[in-house]
GUSE-521376 format. One record per residue (C-alpha): residue in three letters; z negated, x, y negated. Coordinates in nm, 2 decimals. Each point is the difference from the previous one (the first is absolute). Example, Ala and Ser with C-alpha at 12.3 -4.5 7.8 and 13.67 -1.06 7.14 Angstrom:
<atoms>
[atom ALA; [-0.78; 1.23; 0.45]] [atom SER; [0.07; 0.14; -0.34]] 
</atoms>
This chain:
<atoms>
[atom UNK; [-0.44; -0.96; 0.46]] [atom UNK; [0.11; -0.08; 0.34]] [atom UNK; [-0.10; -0.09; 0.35]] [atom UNK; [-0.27; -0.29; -0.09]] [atom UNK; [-0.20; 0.23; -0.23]] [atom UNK; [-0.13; -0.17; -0.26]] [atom UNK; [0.17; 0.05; -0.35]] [atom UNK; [-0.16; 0.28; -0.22]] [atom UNK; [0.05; -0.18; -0.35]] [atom UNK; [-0.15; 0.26; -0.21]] [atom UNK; [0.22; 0.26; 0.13]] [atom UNK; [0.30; -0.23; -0.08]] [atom UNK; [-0.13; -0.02; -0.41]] [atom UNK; [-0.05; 0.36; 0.04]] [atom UNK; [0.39; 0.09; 0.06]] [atom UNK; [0.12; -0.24; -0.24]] [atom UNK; [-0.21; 0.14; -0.29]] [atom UNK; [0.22; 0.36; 0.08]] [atom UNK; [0.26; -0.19; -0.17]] [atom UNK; [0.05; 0.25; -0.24]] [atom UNK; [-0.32; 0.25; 0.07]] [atom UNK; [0.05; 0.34; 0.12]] [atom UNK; [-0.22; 0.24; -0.08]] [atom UNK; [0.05; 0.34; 0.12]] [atom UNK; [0.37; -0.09; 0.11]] [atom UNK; [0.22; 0.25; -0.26]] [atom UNK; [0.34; -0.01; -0.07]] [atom UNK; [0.36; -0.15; 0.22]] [atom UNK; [-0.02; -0.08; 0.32]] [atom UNK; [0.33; 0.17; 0.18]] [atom UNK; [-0.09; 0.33; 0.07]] [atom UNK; [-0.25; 0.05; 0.30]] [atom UNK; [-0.32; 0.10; -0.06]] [atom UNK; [-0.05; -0.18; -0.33]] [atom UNK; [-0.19; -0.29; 0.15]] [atom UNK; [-0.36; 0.08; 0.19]] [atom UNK; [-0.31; -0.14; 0.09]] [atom UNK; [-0.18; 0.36; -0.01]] [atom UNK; [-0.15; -0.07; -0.42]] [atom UNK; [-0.12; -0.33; 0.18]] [atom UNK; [-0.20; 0.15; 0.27]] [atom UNK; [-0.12; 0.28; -0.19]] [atom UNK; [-0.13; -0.20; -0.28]] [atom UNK; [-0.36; -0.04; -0.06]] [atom UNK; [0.09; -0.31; -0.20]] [atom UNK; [0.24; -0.26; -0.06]] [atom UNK; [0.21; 0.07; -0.28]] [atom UNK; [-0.11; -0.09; -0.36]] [atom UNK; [0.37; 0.01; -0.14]] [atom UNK; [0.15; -0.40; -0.02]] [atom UNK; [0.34; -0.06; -0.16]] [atom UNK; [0.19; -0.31; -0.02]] [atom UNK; [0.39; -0.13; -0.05]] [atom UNK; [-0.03; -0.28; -0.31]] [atom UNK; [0.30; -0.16; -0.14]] [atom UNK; [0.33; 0.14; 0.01]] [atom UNK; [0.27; -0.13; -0.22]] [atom UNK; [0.33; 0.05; 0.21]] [atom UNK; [0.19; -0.08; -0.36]] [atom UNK; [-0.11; 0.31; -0.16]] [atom UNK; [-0.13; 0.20; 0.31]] [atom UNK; [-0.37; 0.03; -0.19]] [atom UNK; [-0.26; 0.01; 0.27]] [atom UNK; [-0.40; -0.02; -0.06]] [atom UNK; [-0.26; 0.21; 0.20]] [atom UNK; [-0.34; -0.04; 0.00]] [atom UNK; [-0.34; 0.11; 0.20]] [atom UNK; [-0.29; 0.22; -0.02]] [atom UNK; [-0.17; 0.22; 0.13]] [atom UNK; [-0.41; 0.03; 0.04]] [atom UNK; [-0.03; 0.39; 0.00]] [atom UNK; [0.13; -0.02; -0.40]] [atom UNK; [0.21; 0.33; 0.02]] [atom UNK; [0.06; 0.17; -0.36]] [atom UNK; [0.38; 0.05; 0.00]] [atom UNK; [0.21; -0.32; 0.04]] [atom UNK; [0.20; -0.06; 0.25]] [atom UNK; [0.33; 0.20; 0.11]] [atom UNK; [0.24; -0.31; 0.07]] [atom UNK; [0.28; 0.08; 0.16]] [atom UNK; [0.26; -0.27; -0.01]] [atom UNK; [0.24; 0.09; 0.26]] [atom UNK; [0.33; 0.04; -0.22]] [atom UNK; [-0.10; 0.30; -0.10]] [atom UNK; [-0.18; -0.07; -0.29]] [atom UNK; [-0.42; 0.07; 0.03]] [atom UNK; [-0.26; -0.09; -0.30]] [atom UNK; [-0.37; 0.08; -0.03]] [atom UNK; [-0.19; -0.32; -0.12]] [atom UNK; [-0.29; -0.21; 0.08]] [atom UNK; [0.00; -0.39; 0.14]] [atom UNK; [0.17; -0.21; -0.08]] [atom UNK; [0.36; 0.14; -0.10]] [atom UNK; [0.37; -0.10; 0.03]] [atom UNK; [0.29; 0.21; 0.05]] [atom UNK; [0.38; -0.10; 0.00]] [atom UNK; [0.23; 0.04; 0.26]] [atom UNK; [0.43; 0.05; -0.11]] [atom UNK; [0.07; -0.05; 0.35]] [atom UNK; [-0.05; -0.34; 0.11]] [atom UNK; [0.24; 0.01; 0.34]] [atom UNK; [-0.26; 0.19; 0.19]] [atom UNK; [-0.35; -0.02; 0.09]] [atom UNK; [-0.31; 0.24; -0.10]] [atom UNK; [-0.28; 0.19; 0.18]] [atom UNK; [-0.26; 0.06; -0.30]] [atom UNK; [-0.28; 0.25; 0.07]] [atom UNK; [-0.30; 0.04; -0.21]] [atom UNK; [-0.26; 0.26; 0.04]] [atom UNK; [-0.32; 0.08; -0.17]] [atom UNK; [-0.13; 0.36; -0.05]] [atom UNK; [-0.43; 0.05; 0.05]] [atom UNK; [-0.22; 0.28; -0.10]] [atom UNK; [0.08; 0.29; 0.17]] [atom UNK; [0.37; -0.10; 0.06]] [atom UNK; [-0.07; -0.26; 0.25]] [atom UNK; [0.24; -0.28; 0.07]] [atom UNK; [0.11; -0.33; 0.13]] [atom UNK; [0.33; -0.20; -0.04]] [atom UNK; [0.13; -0.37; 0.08]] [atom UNK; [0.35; -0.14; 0.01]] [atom UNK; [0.14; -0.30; -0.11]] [atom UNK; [0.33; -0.16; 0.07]] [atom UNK; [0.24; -0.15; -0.31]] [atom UNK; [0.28; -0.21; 0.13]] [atom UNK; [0.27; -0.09; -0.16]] [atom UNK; [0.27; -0.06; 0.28]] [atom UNK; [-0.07; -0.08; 0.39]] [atom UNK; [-0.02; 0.27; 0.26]] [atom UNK; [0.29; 0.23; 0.01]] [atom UNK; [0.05; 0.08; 0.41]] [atom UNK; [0.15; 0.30; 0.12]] [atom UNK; [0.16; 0.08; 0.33]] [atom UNK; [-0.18; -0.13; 0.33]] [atom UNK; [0.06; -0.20; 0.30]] [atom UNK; [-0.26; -0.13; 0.15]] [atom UNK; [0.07; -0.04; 0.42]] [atom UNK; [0.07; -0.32; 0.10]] [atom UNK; [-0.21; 0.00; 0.33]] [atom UNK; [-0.33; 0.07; -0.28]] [atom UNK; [0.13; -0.24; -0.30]] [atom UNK; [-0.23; -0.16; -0.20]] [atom UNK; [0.10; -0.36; -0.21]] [atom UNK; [-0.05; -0.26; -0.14]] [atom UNK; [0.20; -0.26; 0.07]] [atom UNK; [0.07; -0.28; -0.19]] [atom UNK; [-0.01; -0.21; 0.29]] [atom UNK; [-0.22; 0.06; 0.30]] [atom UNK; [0.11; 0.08; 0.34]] [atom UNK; [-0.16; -0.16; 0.32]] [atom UNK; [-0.34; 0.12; 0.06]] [atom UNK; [-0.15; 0.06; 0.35]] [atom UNK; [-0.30; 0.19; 0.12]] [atom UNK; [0.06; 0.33; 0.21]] [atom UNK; [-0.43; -0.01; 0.10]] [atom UNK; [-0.14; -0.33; 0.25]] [atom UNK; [-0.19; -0.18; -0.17]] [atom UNK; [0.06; 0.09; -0.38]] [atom UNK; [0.18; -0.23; -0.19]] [atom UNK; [0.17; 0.06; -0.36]] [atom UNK; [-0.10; -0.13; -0.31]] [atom UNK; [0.23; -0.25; -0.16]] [atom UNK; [0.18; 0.21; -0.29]] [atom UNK; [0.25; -0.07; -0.22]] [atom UNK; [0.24; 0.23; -0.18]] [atom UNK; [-0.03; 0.16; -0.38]] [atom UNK; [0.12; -0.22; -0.20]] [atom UNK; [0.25; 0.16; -0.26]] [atom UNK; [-0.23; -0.07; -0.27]] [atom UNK; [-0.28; 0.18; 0.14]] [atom UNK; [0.22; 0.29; 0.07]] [atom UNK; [-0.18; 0.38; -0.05]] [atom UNK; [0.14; 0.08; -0.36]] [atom UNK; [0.33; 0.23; 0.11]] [atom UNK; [0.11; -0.25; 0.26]] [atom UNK; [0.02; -0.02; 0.37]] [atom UNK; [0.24; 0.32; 0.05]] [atom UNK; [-0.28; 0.21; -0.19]] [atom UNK; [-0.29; -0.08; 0.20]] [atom UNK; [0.20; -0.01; 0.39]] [atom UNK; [0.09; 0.34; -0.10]] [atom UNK; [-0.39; 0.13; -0.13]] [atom UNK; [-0.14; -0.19; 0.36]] [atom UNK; [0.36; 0.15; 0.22]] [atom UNK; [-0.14; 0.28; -0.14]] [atom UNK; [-0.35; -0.04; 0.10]] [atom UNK; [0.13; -0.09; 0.33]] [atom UNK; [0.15; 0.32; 0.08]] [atom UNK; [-0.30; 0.21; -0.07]] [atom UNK; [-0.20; -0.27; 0.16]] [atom UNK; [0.25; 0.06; 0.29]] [atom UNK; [-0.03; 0.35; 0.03]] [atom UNK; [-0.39; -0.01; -0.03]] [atom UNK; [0.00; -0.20; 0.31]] [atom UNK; [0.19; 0.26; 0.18]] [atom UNK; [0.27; -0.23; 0.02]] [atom UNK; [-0.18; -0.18; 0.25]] [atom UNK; [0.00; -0.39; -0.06]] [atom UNK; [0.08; -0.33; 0.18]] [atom UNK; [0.34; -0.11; -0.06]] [atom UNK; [-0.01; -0.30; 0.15]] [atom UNK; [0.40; -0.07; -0.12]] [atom UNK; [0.09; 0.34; 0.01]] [atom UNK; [-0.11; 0.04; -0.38]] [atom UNK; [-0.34; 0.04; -0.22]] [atom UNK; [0.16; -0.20; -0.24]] [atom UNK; [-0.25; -0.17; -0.24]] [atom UNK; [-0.01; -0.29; -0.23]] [atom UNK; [-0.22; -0.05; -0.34]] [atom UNK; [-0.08; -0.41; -0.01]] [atom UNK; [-0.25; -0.18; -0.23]] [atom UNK; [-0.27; -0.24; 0.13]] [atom UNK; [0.04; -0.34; 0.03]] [atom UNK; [-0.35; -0.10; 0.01]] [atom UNK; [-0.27; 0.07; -0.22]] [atom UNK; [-0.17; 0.31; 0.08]] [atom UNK; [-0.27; 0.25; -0.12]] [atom UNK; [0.19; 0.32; 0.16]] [atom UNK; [0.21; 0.21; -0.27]] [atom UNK; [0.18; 0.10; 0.24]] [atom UNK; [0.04; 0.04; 0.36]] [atom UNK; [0.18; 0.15; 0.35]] [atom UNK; [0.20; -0.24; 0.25]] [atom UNK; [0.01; 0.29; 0.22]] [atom UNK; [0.05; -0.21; 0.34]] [atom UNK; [0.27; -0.23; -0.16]] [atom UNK; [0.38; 0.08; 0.07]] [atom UNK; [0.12; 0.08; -0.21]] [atom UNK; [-0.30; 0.19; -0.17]] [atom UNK; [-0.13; -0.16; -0.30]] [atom UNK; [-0.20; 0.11; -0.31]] [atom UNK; [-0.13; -0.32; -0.16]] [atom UNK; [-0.06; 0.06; -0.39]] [atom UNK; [-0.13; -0.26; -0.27]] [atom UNK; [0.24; -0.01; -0.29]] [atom UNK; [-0.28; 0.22; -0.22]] [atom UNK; [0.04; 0.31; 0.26]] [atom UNK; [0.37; -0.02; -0.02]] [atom UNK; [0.12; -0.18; -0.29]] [atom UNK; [0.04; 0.20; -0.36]] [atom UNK; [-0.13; 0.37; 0.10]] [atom UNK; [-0.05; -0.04; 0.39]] [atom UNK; [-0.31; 0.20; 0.09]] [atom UNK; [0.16; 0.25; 0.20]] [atom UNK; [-0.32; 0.15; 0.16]] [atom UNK; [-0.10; -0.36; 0.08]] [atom UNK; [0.36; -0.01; 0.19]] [atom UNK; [-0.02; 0.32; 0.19]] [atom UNK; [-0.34; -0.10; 0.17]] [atom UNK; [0.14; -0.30; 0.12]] [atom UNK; [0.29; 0.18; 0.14]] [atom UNK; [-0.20; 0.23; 0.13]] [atom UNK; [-0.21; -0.23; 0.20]] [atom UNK; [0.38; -0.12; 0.17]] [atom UNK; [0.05; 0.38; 0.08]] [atom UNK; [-0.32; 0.06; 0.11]] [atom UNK; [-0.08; -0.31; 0.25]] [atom UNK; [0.39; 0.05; 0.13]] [atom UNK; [-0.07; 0.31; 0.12]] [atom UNK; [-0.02; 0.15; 0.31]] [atom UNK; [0.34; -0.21; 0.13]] [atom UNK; [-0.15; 0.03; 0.29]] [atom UNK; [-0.37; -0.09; -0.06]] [atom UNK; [0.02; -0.13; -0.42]] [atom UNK; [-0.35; -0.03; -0.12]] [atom UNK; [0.03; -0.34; -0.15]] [atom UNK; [-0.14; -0.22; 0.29]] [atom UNK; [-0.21; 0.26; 0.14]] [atom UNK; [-0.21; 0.04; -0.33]] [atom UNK; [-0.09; -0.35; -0.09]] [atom UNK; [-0.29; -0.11; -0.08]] [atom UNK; [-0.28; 0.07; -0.20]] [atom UNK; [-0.02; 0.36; 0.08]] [atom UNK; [0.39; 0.02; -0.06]] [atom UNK; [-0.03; 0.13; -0.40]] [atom UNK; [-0.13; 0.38; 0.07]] [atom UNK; [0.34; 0.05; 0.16]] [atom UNK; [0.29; -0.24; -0.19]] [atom UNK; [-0.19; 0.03; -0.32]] [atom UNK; [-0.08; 0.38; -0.01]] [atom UNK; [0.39; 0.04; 0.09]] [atom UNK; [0.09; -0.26; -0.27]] [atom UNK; [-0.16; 0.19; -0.26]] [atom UNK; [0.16; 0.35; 0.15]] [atom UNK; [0.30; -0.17; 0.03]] [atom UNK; [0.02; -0.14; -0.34]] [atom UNK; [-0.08; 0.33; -0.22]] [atom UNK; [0.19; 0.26; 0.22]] [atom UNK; [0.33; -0.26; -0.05]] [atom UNK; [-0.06; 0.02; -0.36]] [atom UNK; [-0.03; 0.36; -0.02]] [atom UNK; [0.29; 0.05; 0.21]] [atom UNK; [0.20; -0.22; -0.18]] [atom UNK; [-0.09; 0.10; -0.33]] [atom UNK; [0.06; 0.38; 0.06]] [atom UNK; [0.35; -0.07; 0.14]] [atom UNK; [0.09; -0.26; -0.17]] [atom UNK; [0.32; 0.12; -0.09]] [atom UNK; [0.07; 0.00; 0.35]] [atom UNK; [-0.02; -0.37; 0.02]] [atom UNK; [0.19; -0.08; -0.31]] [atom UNK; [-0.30; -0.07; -0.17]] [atom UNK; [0.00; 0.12; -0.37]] [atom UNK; [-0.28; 0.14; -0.18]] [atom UNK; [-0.14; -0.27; -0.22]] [atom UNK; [-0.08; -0.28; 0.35]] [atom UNK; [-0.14; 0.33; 0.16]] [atom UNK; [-0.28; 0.01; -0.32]] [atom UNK; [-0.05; -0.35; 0.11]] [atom UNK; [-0.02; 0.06; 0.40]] [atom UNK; [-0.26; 0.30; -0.11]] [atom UNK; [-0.16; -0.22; -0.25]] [atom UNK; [-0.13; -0.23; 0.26]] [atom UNK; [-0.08; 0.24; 0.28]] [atom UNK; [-0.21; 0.18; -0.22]] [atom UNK; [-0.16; -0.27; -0.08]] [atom UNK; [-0.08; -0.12; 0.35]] [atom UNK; [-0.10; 0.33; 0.06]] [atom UNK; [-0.27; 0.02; -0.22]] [atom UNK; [-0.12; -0.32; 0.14]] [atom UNK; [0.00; 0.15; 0.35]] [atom UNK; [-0.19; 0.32; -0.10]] [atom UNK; [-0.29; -0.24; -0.18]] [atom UNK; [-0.02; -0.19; 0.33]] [atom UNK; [-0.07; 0.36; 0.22]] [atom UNK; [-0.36; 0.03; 0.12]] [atom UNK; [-0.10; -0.32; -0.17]] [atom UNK; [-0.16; -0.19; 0.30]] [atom UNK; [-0.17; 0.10; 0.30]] [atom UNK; [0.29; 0.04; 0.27]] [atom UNK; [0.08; -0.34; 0.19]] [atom UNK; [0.34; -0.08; 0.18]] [atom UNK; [-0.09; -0.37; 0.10]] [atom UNK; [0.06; -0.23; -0.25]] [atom UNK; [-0.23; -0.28; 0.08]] [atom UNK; [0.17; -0.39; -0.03]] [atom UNK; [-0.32; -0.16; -0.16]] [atom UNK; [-0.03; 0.22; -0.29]] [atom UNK; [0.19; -0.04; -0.31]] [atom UNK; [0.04; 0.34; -0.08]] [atom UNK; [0.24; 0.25; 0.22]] [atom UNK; [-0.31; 0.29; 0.13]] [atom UNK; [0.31; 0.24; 0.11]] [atom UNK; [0.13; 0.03; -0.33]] [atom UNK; [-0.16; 0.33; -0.14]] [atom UNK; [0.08; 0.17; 0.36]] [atom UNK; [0.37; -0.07; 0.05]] [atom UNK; [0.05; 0.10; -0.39]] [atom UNK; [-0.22; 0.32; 0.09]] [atom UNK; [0.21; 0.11; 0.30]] [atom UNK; [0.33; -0.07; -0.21]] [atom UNK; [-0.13; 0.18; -0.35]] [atom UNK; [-0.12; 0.29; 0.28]] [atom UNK; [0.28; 0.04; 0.14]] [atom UNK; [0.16; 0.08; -0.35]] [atom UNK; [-0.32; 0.20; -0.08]] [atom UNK; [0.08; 0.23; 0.28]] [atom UNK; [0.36; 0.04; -0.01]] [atom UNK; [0.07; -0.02; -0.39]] [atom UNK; [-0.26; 0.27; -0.07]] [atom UNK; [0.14; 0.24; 0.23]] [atom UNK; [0.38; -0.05; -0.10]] [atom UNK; [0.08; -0.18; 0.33]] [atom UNK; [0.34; -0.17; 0.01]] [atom UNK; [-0.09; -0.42; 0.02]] [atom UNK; [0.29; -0.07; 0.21]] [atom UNK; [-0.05; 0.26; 0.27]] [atom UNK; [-0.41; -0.09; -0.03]] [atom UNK; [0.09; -0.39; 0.05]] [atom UNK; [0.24; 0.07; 0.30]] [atom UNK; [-0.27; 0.15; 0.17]] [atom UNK; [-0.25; -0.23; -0.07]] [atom UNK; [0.22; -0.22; 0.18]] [atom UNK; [0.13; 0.16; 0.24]] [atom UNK; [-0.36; 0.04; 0.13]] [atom UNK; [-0.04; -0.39; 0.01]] [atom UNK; [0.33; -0.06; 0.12]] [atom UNK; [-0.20; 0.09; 0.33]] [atom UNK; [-0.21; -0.29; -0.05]] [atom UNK; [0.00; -0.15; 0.38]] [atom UNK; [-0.25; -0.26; 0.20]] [atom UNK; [-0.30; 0.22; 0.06]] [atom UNK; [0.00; 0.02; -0.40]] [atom UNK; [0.03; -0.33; -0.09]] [atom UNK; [-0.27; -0.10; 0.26]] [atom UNK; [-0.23; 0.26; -0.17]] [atom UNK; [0.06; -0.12; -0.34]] [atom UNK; [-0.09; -0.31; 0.08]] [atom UNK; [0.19; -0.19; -0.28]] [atom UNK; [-0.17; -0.35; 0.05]] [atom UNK; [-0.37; 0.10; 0.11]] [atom UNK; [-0.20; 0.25; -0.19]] [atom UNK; [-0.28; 0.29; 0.13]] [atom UNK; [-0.12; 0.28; -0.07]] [atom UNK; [0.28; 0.16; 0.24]] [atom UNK; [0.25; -0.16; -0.15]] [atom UNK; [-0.08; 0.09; -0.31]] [atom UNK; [-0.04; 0.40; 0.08]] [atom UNK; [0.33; -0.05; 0.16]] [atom UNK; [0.16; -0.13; -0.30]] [atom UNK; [-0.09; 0.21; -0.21]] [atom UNK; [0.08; 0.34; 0.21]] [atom UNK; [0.33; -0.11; 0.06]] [atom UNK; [0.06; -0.02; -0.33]] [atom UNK; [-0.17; 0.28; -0.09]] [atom UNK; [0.17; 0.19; 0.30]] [atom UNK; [0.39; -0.11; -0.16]] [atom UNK; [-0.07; 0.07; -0.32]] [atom UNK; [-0.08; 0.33; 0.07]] [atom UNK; [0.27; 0.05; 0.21]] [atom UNK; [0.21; -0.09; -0.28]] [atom UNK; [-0.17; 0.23; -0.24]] [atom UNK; [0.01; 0.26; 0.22]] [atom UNK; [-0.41; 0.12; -0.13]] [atom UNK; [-0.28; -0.13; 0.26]] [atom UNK; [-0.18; -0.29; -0.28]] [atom UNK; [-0.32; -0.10; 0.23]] [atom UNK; [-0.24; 0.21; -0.25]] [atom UNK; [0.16; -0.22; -0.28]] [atom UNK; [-0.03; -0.36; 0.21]] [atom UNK; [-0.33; 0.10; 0.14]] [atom UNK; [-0.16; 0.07; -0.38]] [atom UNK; [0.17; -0.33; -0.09]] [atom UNK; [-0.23; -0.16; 0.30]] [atom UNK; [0.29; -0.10; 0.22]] [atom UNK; [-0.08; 0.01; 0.39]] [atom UNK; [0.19; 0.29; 0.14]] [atom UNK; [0.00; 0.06; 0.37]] [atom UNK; [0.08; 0.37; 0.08]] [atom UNK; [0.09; -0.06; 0.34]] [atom UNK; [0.21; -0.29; -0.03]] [atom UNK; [0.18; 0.21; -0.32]] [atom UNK; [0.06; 0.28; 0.24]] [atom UNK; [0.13; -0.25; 0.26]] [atom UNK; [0.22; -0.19; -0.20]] [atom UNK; [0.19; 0.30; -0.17]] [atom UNK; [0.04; 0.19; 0.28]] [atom UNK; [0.18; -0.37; 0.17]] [atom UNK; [0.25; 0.05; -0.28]] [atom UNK; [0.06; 0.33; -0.02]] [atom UNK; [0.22; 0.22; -0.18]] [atom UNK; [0.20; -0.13; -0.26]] [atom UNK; [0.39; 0.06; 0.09]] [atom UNK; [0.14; 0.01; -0.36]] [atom UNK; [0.19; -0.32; 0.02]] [atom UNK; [0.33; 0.03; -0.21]] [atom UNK; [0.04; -0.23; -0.29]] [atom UNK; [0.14; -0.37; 0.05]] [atom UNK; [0.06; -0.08; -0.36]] [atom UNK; [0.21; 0.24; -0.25]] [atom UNK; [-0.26; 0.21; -0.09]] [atom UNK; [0.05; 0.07; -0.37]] 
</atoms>
């Protein structure tokens, strides 16, 4: 979380326990289209199917599976073991790999009454992340550096953390090379998202991945006013497995509050209203990366089995955002003297919304995203004074919540005050009206990034 929101802990242990969960994710990850949110939105429930990766002997190449699943279907499961080999058994079983040089996306899926289904991936690993063919741009690289550069602050009156570098023995699990290239990656979507339009206060976006050096309850968080950028991570987000949906949010709030160039949003948000706009982008932001990553990974030299993993963890954020929609009354001020953060439920509701909308009509994410943003990249002084980021009303809160209203469903392209105004959230028709017809038509910006 960034710009002085306070940490969401639970949503932190929710990522990390889509380690190796997946339900409803089905087979590789290199071909578009295989990865979705769609079986997420349109489920009733959360999936009942669990599997888990146990031991695997890297002598022998024996590797034990185990989980459940509370529905009880008759038939065991179809296991398919990703060398070509599939099985039908019931939890727990083993199988044995020949090939120990590569790495495995395993995909098991359980058959209902009436031929209903649901599947979950794992990830065996044998050898480190295999990269293919990319170059990330050097004016959007991301590192980590073994040793830090200077620091320096690009916003008055914010002042960096004090940060140290990963040491190597915290390193993610394939190395340094392996994760710059997964968050270069994430960059240039991020990039393109934004429009390409960001403060480059050296002539670059470049971005750097440091590790607190305080104590500190935050999993992870945006530097998004530092120069260069900085995406501060304790060693449990990034070391072994990083928690690449953690990651992208972060780096999303960078994008996000650098952006107009001419107007950025960071510094004109803060505050305790600020999370209805960085947070509701962070949580777009982070599960349109992921999906645009994973469904081109190939494209970014990313093989199949760290794609699983990048899916794996979206999806499991994902399902965190959709229980969060509609769960509290609407409320975009977070107020200081309470422990708990009331705006919560709304920003998660505008993000999972926003997927809602788009996924269940077949709308492409990236095209959606740019114009969400291009309709805040008009964000000027007349809006900021009407948000009203540090003093709260009942105008500032009808403001807040039709602008965001009013972008997303610009971005979407469908009109979604029938859906906010059933959710309770305080919709002003005129003010709608006024603010889409200030940004008018959307131009069809070309892309920024390669566009896979």
């Amino acid at each position: 979380m960034g710009t002085g929101t306070r940490p969401v802990p639970e949503l932190a242990r929710i990522i990390r326990l889509g380690l190796v969960v997946c339900a409803g994710f089905v087979g590789q990850v290199a071909h578009a289209a295989s990865f979705s949110y769609r079986d997420l939105i349109v489920a009733p429930a959360a999936s009942s199917l669990i599997v888990r990766l146990g031991h695997i002997d890297p002598a022998t190449g024996t590797v034990e599976i185990s989980g459940g699943d509370s529905r009880r279907p008759d038939t065991p499961f179809r296991f398919d073991w990703g060398d070509g080999r599939s099985s039908h058994e019931f939890f727990p079983t083993t199988h044995t790999y020949r090939n120990r040089s590569r790495n495995y996306v395993v995909t098991v899926t359980a058959t209902y009454a009436r031929g209903a289904t649901d599947s979950a991936t794992v990830v065996v690993r044998f050898v480190p992340a295999a990269l293919g063919s990319y170059t990330v741009p050097a004016d959007i690289a991301v590192t980590l550096p073994a040793s830090l550069p200077p620091i320096g602050s690009t916003e008055p009156g914010f002042h960096p953390p004090a940060v140290q570098a990963f040491p190597d023995n915290i390193l993610p699990r394939d190395g340094r090379a392996v994760c710059e290239r997964v968050l270069g990656a994430f960059a240039a979507i991020q990039q393109d998202l934004v429009n390409g339009d960001l403060v480059r206060t050296d002539g670059t976006f470049r971005q750097i991945v440091a590790l607190p050096a305080n104590a500190t309850k935050s999993y992870a968080f945006s530097i998004w006013y530092s120069q260069p950028v900085m995406l501060v991570a304790q060693a449990r987000a990034l070391g072994g497995e990083p928690d690449w949906s953690a990651l992208a949010h972060e780096m999303g709030h960078n994008a996000t509050l650098n952006t107009p160039a001419a107007f950025r949003l960071g510094g004109k948000i803060d505050g305790p209203a600020n999370a209805i706009v960085s947070e509701t982008l962070a949580q777009i932001f982070q599960h349109v990366t992921c999906h645009m990553l994973v469904n081109h990974a190939a494209d970014y030299g990313i093989p199949d089995d760290l794609a699983a993993e990048i899916a794996q963890r979206a999806r499991a954020s994902f399902v965190y955002l959709k229980s969060r929609n509609g769960a509290a009354p609407f409320a975009s001020w977070n107020d200081p003297a309470t422990p708990a953060d009331e705006t919560l439920p709304t920003f998660m509701t505008l993000a999972y919304q926003f997927f809602a909308a788009g996924d269940l009509d077949g709308a492409d994410y990236q095209t959606s995203t740019r114009r969400l943003m291009f309709f805040l990249q008009h964000w000027n002084r007349d809006w900021q004074t009407r948000f009203s980021p540090r003093e709260n009303s009942p105008a500032a809160e009808s403001f807040r919540a039709t602008l965001m209203i009013a972008a997303i469903s610009y971005g979407t392209g469908r009109n979604l005050r029938p859906t906010f105004r059933a959710l309770k959230f305080p919709i002003d028709d005129v003010l709608y009206d006024e603010l889409t017809a200030t940004v008018g038509a959307y131009p069809g910006l070309p892309p920024h990034s390669p566009s896979p």
